[in-house]
C-alpha positions as CSV (number, residue, x, y, z in Angstrom):
1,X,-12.2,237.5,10.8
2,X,-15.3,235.2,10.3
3,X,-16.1,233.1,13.1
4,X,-14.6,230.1,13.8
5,X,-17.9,228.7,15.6
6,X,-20.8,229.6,17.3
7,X,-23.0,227.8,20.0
8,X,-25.4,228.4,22.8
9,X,-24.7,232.3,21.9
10,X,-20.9,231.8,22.2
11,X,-19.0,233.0,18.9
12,X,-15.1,231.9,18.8
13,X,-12.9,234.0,16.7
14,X,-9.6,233.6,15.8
15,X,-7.2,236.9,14.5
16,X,-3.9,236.2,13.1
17,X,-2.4,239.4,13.3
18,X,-3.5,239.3,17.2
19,X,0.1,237.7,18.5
20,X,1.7,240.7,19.2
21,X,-0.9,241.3,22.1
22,X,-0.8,237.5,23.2
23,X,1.9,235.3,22.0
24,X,0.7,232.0,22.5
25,X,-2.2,230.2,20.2
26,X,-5.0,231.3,21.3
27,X,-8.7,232.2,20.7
28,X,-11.2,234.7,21.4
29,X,-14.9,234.2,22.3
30,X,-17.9,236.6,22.9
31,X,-21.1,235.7,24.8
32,X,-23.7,239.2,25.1
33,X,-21.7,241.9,26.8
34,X,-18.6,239.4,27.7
35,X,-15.2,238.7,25.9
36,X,-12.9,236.4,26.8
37,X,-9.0,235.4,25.1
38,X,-9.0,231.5,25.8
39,X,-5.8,229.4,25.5
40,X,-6.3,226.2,22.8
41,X,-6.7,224.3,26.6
42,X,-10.2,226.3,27.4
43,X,-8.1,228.6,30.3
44,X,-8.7,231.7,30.2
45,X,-5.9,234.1,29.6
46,X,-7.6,237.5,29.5
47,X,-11.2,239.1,30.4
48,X,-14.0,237.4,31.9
49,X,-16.9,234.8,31.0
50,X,-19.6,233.3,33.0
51,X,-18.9,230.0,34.4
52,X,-22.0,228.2,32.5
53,X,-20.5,229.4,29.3
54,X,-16.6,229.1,30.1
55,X,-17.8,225.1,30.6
56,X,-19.3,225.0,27.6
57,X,-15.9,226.4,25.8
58,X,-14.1,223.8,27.6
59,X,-15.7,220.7,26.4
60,X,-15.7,222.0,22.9
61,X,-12.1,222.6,23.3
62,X,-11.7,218.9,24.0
63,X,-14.2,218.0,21.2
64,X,-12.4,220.2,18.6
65,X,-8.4,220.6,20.0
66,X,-6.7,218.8,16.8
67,X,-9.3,221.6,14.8
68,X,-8.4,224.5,17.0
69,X,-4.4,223.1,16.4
70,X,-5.2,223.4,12.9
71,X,-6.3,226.6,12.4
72,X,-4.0,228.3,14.6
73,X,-1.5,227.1,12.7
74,X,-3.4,228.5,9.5
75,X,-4.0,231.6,10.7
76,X,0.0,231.8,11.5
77,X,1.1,231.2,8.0
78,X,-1.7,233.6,6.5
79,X,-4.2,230.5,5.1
80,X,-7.7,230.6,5.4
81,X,-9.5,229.0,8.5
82,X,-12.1,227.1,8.7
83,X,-15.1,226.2,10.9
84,X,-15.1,224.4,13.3
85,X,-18.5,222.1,14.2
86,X,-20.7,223.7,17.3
87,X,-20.9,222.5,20.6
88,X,-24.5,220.7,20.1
């Protein structure tokens, strides 16, 4: 799946056939050697992420939460996501 966005050497992803491993809509972000599964809120349900980085996923979460909505939703019923504007 392409990336959803990328900022400050974050990359969010999104996989739709991912909800058998976590049920509610979610998202999954990379930074170097860490990877992290991120409710649509910015908490983190699985893995770990620096603290600099996790605060950076947080605002964009509030930024971008109707985009995020969106595309889970997408992703769900099989359609093509979309990007979503970087944290800038």
């Amino acid at each position: 799946m392409p990336a959803l966005s990328t900022f400050f050497g974050i990359q969010i992803r999104m996989y739709w056939e991912d909800t058998d491993r976590h049920k509610s809509p979610h998202f999954h972000a990379r930074y170097g050697e860490y990877e992290a599964v991120f409710a649509l809120n910015g908490k983190i349900i699985e893995g770990k992420f620096p603290h600099k980085q996790t605060a950076y996923i947080r605002k964009w979460v509030l930024l971008y939460e109707n985009e995020l909505v969106l595309n889970w939703s997408y992703a769900m019923t099989g359609k093509q996501t979309f990007k979503i504007k970087p944290l800038r």
